[in-house]
BADRENNU-938441 format. One record per residue (C-alpha): residue in one letter; y, x, z. Coordinates in steps of 0.1 Angstrom, whole numbers, plus 5000, padded with zeros to 4 digits. Example, Ala and Ser with C-alpha at 12.3 -4.5 7.8 and 13.67 -1.06 7.14 Angstrom:
% residues 2
A495551235078
S498951375071
% end
This chain:
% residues 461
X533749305273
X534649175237
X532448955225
X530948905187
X531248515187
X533548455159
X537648375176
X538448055159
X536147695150
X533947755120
X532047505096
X529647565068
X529647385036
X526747495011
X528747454981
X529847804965
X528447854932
X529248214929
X527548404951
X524148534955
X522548634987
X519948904970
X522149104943
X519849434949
X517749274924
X519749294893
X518549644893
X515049574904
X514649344874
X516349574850
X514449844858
X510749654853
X512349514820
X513349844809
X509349974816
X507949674801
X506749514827
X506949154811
X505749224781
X502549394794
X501649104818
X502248854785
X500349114763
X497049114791
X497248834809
X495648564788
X495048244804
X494047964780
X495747614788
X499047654781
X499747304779
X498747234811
X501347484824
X499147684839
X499147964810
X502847974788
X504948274797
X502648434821
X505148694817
X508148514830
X505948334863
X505048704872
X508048864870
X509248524894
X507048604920
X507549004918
X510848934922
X510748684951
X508848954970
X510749214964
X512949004985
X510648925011
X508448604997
X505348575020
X504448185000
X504748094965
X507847814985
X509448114990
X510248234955
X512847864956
X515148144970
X515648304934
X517347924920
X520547964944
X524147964938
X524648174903
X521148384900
X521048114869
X523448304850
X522148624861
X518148564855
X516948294827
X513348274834
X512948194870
X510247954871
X509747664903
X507247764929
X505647424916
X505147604881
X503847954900
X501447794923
X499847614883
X499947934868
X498348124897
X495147854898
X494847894869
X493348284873
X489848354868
X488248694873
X489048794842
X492548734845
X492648914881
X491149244860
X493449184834
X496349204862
X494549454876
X495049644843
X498849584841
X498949694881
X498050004868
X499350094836
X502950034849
X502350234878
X501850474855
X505350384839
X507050384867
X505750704878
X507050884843
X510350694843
X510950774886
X510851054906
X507550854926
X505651134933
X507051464934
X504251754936
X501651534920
X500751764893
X499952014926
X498851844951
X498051434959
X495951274980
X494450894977
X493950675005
X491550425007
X490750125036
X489849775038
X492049515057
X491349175071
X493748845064
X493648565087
X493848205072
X493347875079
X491647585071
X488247565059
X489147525018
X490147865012
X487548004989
X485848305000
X487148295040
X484948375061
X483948435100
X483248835100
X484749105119
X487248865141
X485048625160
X485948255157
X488548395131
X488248325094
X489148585071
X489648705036
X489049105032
X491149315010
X490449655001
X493449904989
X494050254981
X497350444980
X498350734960
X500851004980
X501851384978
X503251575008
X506751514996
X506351134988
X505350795009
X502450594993
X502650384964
X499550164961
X497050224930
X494849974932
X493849634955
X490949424955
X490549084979
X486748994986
X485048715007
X485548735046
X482048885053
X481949145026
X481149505041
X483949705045
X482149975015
X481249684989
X481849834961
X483550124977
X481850364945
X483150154915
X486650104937
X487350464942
X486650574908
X489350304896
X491750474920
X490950804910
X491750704873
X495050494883
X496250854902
X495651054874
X497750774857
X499750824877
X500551224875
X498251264898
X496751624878
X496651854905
X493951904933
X493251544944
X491351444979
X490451134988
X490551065025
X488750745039
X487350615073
X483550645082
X482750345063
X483050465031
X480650805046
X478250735014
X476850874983
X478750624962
X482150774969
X480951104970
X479551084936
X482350904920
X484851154936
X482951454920
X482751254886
X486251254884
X486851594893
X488751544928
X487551604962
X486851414996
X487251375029
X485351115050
X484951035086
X481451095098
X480150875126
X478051065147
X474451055143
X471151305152
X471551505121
X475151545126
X474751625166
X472551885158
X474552065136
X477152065159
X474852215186
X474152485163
X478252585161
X478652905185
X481252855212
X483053125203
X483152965166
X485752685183
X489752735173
X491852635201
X494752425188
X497952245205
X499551965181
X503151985183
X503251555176
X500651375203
X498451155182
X496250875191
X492450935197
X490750685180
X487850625207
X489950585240
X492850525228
X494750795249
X497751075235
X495751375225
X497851705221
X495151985224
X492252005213
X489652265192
X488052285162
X485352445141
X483352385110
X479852445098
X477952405062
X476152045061
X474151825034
X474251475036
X472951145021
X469151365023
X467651015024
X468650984989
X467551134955
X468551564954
X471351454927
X473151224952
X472551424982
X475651634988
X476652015004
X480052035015
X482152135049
X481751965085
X484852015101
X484651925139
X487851835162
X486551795195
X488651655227
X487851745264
X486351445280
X488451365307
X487051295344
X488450975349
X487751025394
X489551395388
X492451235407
X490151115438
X489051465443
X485951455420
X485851825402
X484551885365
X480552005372
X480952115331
X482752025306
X481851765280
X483651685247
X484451385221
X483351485191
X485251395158
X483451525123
X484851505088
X482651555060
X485151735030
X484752005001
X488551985009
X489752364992
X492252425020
X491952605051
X489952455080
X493252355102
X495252245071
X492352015057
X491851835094
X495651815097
X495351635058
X492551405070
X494351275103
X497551175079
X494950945061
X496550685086
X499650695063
X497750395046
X497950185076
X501850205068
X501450055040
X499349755051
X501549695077
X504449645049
X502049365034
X501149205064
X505049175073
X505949045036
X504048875012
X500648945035
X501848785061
X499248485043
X497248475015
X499148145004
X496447964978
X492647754983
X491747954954
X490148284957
X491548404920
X494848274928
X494748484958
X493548794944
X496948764919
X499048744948
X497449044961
X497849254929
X501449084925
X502349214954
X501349584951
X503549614916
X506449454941
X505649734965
X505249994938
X508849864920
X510449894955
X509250244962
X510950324926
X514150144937
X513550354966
X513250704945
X516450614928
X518650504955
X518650874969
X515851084993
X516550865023
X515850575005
X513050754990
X510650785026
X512250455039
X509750175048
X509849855024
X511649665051
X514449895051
X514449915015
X514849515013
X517849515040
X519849795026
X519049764989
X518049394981
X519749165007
X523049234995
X525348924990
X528148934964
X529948684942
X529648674905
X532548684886
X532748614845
X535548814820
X535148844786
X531448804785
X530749034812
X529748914845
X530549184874
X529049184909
X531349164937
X529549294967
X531149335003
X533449565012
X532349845037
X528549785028
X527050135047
X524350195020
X526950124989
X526350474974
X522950454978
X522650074958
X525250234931
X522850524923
X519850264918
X522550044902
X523850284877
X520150454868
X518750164864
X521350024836
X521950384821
X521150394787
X517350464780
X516450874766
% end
């Protein structure tokens, strides 16, 4: 068996002043430049106190830290990787983590919506300039679901003891933006305290989304698909406001059992999923299951604007006996029952498939949480909330890079995106004012980096 080990004595000397370990983002950092990115965050962000540090060239700090986690910064330490062997004579305005952790205490909540603002509007650049989301104009569907970040120490503002016993959190919400031919790009964040309910705020929230998709390209029939928690009149309402529909997890209640009673039996489809998928309550591979739908109203506690007539689409899942295999037989059968409230125009089986993808968002927390989620890295609850909305234009900017590099690249996770596109070592070499990158020989993915390469230096339209 050969082994791997290398066949002759090796030693390391950190002394070449050539090379880069992260080339993929030459083109990463053109192609924000080239949208603007920069000067929008200078134009918004306004943060008084320059002379302090905290607020000159907000444009340049931003664009540090989007860059370091494009290469996988989880801690504002982490952007020292950008000031490395000759990324000085590729990029001018790399700032010291010392400088970004200033500038990102500085941040009030003012600042946090103006970076909320520039979050959004190049979103919207990126989509126009990218490929981002094909079929948009058709068809698009918008995520939304809260998250929980574990932290430490009892100075970080807002953390709090909440969902996690004995765990002190902070509690972001996101939503995503997709289409059936693209992954998720994220359209807008928001961090809140530890204890906040998982719908604070949910109304305002999804209306923001709903503008940021339509942003976006986002003109077609949009639904938004959320968990039980954000069942309410809030959502409801600011979904029909902006002309898009819904679909929302009902947890089961009196009214809602009873309208289920009222479904005939012979009202029930009888379906077989070609993919097992996980039932939320037991946690067990479902693959069959049936499904109806009836005509319900909701929110009827409220005022007759906010109350709300729309489908009830049922999946229900035999109850298994769990003493079957002692013998035991079935006396009758009984059923989980799992009902989405949606004005969803599709048919019944096509809008509960659409509802069970909403779990596509989980994908994209789980990006976060194994990047620059991994810890919220500041005391400060604004500084915080940046790093939150710096990441999702990193993730955004990736899923571009991603678009451009060809249509594997295009539905690959972020991690894969950073190993094949960004991690790339190469030396830098200088002739007649140009400087050339010299990456490996043999790199697998070298067609795919050349096509994000070339479109993001070609020569603007």
């Amino acid at each position: 068996m050969q082994s791997l080990m290398p066949q002759r004595a090796v030693s390391v000397t950190f002394d070449e002043r050539n090379l880069i370990a992260d080339a993929g983002l030459v083109p990463l950092v053109r192609l924000a430049e080239r949208l603007g990115l920069p000067d929008l965050i200078a134009d918004r962000v306004r943060i008084a106190g320059a002379g302090n540090g905290g607020g000159a060239n907000p444009g340049a700090k931003a664009m540090t830290m989007v860059a370091a986690m494009c290469a996988g910064a989880d801690s504002i330490d982490d952007a020292g990787r950008l000031r490395h062997g000759a990324m000085s004579a590729l990029f001018g305005g790399v700032r010291a983590p010392s400088t970004l952790g200033t500038f990102l205490r500085s941040f009030t909540h003012g600042h946090s919506r103006q970076l909320h603002a520039v979050h959004r509007d190049f979103l919207s650049r990126l989509a126009r300039a990218v490929p981002l989301l094909p079929g948009a104009d058709q068809v698009a569907f918008v995520d939304i679901d809260p998250t929980h970040r574990s932290v430490y120490g009892r100075a970080k503002q807002g953390a709090e003891i909440g969902r996690f016993k004995g765990v002190r959190t902070l509690h972001p919400i996101l939503a995503a933006v997709s289409t059936p031919l693209a992954r998720p790009v994220i359209a807008a964040v928001r961090l809140r305290r530890g204890k906040a309910a998982d719908a604070r705020g949910a109304g305002p929230f999804t209306a923001e989304a709903l503008a940021a998709a339509a942003q976006a390209g986002a003109t077609g029939t949009v639904v938004v698909r959320a968990d039980s928690q954000f069942y309410n009149a809030d959502v409801v309402g600011a979904c029909r406001r902006a002309g898009a529909r819904f679909s929302l997890t009902v947890r089961m209640n009196p009214h809602v059992a009873a309208a289920i009673a009222a479904i005939p039996e012979d009202a029930w489809t009888v379906i077989r999923y070609p993919e097992a998928f996980v039932d939320p309550d037991t946690g067990e591979l479902v693959s069959d299951a049936e499904v109806a739908e009836t005509t319900y109203t909701a929110f009827t506690g409220r005022r007759k604007a906010e109350q709300a007539t729309a489908r009830l689409i049922i999946r229900r899942v035999r109850r298994l006996n769990p003493e079957a295999g002692g013998g035991q037989g079935e006396l009758f059968t009984t059923w989980r029952y799992h009902p989405v409230f949606t004005d969803s125009p599709f048919t019944m089986l096509q809008a509960e498939l659409h509802h069970r993808q909403h779990a596509v968002i989980e994908q994209v927390i789980a990006d976060g949480k194994s990047g620059p989620l991994a810890h919220l890295p500041s005391g400060r609850f604004q500084a915080n909330n940046a790093w939150l909305t710096l990441w999702a234009i990193a993730f955004n900017l990736l899923r571009a890079a991603g678009s451009l590099a060809g249509a594997f690249h295009a539905r690959a996770t972020t991690a894969t995106l950073r190993a094949h596109l960004v991690h790339i070592p190469a030396r830098l070499a200088r002739s007649a004012r140009r400087l050339t990158l010299h990456p490996p020989a043999n790199w697998p993915w070298q067609e795919a980096f050349t096509s994000l390469f070339d479109a993001a230096h070609a020569p603007p339209n």
